[in-house]
C-alpha positions in Angstrom: 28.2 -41.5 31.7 25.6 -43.9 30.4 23.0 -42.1 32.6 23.9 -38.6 31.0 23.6 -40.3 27.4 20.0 -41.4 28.1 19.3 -38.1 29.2 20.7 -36.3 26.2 19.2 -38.8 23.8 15.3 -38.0 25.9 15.7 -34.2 25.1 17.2 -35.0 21.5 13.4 -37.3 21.0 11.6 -34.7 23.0 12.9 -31.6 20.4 12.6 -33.8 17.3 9.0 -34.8 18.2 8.0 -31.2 18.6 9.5 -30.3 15.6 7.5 -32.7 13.9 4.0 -31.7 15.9 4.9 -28.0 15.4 4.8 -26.1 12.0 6.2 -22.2 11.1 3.2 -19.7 10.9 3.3 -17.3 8.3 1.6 -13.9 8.8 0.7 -11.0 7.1 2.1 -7.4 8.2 0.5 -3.9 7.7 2.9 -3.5 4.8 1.6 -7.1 2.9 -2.1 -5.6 3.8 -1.1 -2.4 1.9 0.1 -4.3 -0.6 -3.1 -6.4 -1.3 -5.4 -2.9 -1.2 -2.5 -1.3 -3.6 -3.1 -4.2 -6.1 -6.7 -4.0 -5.5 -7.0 -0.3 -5.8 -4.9 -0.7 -9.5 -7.4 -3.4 -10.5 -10.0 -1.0 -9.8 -8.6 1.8 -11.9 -8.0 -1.2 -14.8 -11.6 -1.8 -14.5 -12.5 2.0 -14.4 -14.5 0.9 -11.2 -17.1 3.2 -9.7 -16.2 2.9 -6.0 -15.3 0.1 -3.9 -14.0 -0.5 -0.1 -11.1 -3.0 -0.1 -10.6 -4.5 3.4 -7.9 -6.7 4.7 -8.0 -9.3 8.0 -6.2 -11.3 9.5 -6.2 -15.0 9.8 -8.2 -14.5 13.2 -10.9 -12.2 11.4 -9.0 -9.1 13.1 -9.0 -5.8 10.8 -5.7 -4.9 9.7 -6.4 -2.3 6.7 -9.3 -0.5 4.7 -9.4 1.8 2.2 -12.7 3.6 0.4 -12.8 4.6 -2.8 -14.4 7.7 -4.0 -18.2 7.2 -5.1 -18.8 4.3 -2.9 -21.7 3.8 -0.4 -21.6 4.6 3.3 -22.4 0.9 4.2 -19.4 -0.7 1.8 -16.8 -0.9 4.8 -19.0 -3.0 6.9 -20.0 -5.1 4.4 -15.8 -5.8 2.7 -14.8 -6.4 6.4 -17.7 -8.9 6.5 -16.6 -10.3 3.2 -13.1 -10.8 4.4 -13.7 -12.0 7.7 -16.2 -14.7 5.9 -13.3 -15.6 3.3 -11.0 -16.0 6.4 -13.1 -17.6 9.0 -14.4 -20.6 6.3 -11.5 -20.6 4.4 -13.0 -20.2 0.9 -14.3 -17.2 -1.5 -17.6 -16.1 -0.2 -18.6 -17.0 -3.7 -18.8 -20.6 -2.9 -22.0 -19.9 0.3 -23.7 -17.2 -1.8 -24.2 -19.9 -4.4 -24.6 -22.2 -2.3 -28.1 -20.5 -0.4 -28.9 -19.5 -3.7 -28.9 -22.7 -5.4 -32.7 -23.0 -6.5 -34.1 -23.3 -2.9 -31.6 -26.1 -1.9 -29.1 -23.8 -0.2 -28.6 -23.9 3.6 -30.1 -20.7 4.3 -30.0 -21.3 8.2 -26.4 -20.6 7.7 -27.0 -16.6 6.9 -27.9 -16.6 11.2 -24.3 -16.9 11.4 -22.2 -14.4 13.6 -20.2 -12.7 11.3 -20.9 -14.5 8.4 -21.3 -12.2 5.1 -21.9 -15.2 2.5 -21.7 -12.1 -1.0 -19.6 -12.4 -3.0 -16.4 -10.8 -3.2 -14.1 -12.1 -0.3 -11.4 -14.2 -1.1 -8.7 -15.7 1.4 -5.3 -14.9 0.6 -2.8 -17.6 0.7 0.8 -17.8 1.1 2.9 -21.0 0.6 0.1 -22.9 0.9 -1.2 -21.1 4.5 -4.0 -19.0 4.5 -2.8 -16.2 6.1 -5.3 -13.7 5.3 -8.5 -12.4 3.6 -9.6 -9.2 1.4 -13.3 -8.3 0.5 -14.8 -5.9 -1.5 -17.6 -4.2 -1.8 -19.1 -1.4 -3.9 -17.6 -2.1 -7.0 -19.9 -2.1 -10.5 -21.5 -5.5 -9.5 -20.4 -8.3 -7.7 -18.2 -9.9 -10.2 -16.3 -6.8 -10.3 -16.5 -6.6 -6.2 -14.5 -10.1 -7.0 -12.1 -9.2 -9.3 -10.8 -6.1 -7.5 -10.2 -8.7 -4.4 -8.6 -11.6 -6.3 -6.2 -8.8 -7.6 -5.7 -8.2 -4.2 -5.2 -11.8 -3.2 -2.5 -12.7 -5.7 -0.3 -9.8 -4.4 1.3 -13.3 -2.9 0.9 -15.8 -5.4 3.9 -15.7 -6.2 7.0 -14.4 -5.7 7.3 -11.8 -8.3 4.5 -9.0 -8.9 1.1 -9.8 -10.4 1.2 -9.5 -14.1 -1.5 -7.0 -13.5 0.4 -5.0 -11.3 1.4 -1.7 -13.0 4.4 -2.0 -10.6 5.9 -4.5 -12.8 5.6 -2.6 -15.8 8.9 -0.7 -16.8 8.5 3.2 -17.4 11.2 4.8 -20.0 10.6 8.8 -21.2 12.8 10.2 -24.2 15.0 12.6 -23.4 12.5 15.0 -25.5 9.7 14.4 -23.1 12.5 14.5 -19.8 12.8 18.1 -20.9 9.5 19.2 -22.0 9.0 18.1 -18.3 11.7 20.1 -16.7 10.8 22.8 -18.8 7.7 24.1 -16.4 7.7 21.4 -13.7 6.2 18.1 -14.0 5.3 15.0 -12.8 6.9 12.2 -15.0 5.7 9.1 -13.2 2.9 9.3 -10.6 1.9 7.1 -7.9 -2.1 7.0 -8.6 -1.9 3.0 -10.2 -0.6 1.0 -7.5 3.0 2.2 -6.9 4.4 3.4 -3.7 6.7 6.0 -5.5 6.6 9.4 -7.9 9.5 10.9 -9.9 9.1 14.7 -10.5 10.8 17.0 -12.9 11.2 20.1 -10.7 12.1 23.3 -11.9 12.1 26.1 -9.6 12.4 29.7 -10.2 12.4 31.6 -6.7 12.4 30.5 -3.4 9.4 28.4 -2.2 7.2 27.8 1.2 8.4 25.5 4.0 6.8 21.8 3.1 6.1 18.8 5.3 4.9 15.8 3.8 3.4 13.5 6.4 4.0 10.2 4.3 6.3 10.7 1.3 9.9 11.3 1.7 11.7 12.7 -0.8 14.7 11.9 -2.6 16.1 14.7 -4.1 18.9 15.1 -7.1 20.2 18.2 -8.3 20.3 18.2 -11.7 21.4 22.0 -12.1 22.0 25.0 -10.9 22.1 25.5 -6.5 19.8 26.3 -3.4 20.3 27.2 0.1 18.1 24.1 1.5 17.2 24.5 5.1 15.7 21.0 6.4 14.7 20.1 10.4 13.9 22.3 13.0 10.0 23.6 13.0 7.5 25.0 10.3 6.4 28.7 10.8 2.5 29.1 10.3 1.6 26.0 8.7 -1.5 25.2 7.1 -2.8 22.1 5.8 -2.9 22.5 1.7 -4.0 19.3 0.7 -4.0 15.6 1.9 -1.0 15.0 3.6 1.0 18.1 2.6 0.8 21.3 4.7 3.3 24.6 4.0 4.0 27.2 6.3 6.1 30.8 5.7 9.5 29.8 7.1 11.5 26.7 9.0 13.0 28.1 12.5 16.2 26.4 13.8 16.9 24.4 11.0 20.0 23.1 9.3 20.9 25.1 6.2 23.3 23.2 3.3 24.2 24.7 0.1 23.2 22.2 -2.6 24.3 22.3 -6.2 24.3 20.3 -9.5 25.2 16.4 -8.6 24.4 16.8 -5.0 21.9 14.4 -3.4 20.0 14.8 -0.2 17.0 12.5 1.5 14.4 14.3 3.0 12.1 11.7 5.3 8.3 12.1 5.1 7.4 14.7 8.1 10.8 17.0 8.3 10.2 19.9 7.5 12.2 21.6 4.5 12.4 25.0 2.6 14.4 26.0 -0.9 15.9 29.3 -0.8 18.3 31.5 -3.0 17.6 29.5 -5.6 19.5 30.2 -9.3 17.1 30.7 -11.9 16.2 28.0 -13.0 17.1 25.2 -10.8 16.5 22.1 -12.1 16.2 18.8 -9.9 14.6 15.3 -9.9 12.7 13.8 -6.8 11.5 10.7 -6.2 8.6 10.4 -4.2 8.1 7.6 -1.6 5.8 6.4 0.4 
């Protein structure tokens, strides 16, 4: 018995000291990465920034995300990845070594032979309960200061727990009923996703039947608000063609489910199925909420 004791009471010292030697590791997903280019991206537009290439890494320097803005340069991606990896890899803003070599002669400017070492500024480490898991740099913005501020928008995408105050996410949206149906009246976009968010709402109104759609990344959420549809969704687009980024329409859906949607009636379309309105009323009125 006392033999059996000793052993339990090993393992129990043996699990507590690795407990104490060990510590949880926080990392950042492809979702997080989008997140920190989304908040950069709305910083940009804030800014009315020229261009810009927002890159995320890793805490191992790996690239995980990159976006480029319109107008930007070829050489920007190369040069926010270096950023980012710098931020990462040194754990500080590459702010800190461009100063640092440019500090009236004084700087270490052997450091610039570094392998992978971008020391401009405009990469920033981002941090997460105290861990760096991370880093975002940008380049190709107005000037470096606003290469900076696009990427310490990024960066506090995880400051805290709730959204940047910057973060047009945050903000709430309300439309008048006069406005709802101005919109509904020809078709229109009430909320778009252009400043950051990952969602739409539209103000549909059809008239007539429409094309098959596909849309590779948004799903739609779809509320009939009046009047009714034959809605055929699944099976496979006839002669599609690729419209515009990410959207392509073809002439007809073959072997596809057909419902009979009306006024009240909801129905959840996931990005890449394909899916067709026909015998519509005139008009038919419905709301969609775009995701992506």
């Amino acid at each position: 018995m006392k033999r059996t004791i000793s052993i339990l009471a090993m393992l129990a010292s043996v699990a507590i000291l690795s407990s104490a030697q060990t510590a949880e590791k926080k990392t950042l997903t492809l979702k997080g990465a989008e997140s920190v280019i989304a908040a950069a991206k709305a910083e940009a537009q804030k800014l009315q920034a020229p261009g810009g290439v927002i890159a995320v890494v890793d805490d191992g320097g790996n690239l995980m995300a990159l976006e480029r803005l319109d107008g930007t340069f070829s050489a920007g991606a190369n040069i926010s990845v270096g950023k980012a990896r710098t931020a990462v890899m040194f754990k500080k803003p590459t702010r800190f070594f461009e100063e640092l070599i440019n500090s009236n002669g004084k700087g270490r400017t052997v450091m610039t032979a570094l392998e992978n070492f971008t020391p401009l500024i405009g990469g920033i480490p981002i941090t997460v309960d105290g861990q760096i898991v991370a880093g975002v740099g940008v380049s190709g913005a107005a000037s470096a200061d606003q290469d900076e501020k696009l990427a310490l928008a990024g960066a506090n995408a995880f400051a805290t727990g709730a959204p940047a105050a910057n973060d047009p996410s945050a903000t709430v949206s309300y439309f008048e009923k006069s406005k709802v149906d101005e919109a509904f009246s020809k078709g229109a976009i009430l909320l778009d996703g252009s400043d950051g968010r990952n969602y739409m709402v539209h103000a549909s109104r059809r008239e007539k039947p429409g094309q098959a759609e596909i849309h590779t990344k948004d799903t739609d959420v779809i509320y009939v608000l009046d009047g009714s549809a034959k809605f055929v969704t699944g099976g496979e687009a006839v002669d599609t063609k690729t419209t515009t980024s990410d959207e392509l329409r073809g002439s007809s859906i073959r072997d596809g489910q057909t419902r009979q949607i009306a006024k009240g009636d909801v129905i959840v379309v996931p990005n890449g199925v394909p899916h067709q309105f026909l015998d519509v009323t005139n008009p038919f009125l419905y709301y969609v909420v775009k995701v992506r």
